[in-house]
N, C-alpha and C positions, 0 to 999 in steps of 0.2 A: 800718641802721635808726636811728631819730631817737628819744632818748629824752629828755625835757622834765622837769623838777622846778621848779616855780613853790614862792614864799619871798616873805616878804615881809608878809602879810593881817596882819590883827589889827583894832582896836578903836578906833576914832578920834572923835573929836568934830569937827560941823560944822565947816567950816573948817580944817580943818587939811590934812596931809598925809602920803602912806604913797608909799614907792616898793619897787614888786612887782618880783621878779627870777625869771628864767627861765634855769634852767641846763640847755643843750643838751649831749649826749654823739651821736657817731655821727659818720661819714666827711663827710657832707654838709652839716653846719651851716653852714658859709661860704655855699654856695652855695643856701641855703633862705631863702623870705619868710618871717617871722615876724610872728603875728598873737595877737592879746589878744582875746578876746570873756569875757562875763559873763552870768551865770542869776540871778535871783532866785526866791526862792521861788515856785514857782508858774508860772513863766512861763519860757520859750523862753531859748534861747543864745542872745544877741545879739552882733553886731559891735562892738567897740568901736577899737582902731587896729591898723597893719598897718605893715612896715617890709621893705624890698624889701633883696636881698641886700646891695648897698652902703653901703645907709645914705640913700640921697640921697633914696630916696620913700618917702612917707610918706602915710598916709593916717587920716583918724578918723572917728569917728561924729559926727554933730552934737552932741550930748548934753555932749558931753567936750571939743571943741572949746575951745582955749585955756586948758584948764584940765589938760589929759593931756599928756602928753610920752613918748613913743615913742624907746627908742634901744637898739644895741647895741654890742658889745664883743666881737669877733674873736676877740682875744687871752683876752679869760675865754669864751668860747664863752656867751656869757649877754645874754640882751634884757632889758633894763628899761621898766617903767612908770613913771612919776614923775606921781604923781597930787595934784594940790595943791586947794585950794578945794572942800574935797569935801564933798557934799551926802547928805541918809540917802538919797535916789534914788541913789544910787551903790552904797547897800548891794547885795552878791552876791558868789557864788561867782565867782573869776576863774579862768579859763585860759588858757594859754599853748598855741600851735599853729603847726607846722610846714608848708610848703606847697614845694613843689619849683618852683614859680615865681609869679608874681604876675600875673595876668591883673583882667580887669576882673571876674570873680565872686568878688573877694577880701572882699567883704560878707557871702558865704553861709560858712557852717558847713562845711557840704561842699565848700569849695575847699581846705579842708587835710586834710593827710595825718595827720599825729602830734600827739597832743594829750596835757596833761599833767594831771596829778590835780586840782588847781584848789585853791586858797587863800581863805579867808573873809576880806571885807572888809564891817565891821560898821557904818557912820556914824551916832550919834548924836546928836539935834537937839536 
């Protein structure tokens, strides 16, 4: 089993930048998609990027598009977010999520398996 601790949230001022970390424990992490989604108050968990076991795919929401960076680290068993130009629309709880493979329902919520407590990320305008 896949246990997640996201790090990283805190308080930022438009424009700037926060990079969220996902620390994977469990047998499987190498071989898991790892995926980023976000809630706001009020409203649904949404997609934000996705990162296929190797590294090489990659995928994001529109929203985030050139402004997010998706990556991870084998060797610390840990995905990063790197969120730069960030907007108070960015504000939300993040999560961190495990998926035993990457298919094309990698959008939905319910294409993963293990999700982790989620981290506040605050943008101030």
């Amino acid at each position: 089993q896949v246990q997640l601790v996201e790090s990283g949230g805190g308080l930022v001022q438009a424009g700037g930048s926060l990079r969220l970390s996902c620390a994977a424990s469990g047998p499987t992490f190498s071989n898991n998609a790892m995926g980023w989604f976000r809630q706001a108050p009020g409203k649904e968990r949404v997609f934000v990027a996705v990162i296929n076991w190797s590294g090489a795919v990659l995928y994001y929401a529109d929203s985030v598009k050139g402004r997010f960076t998706i990556s991870r680290d084998h060797a610390e068993n840990t995905v990063y977010l790197q969120m730069n130009s960030l907007k108070p629309e960015d504000t939300a709880v993040y999560y961190c999520a495990a998926s035993q493979y990457l298919s094309v329902t990698y959008y939905y919520a319910t294409h993963y398996d293990y999700w982790g407590q989620g981290t506040q990320v605050t943008v101030s305008s």
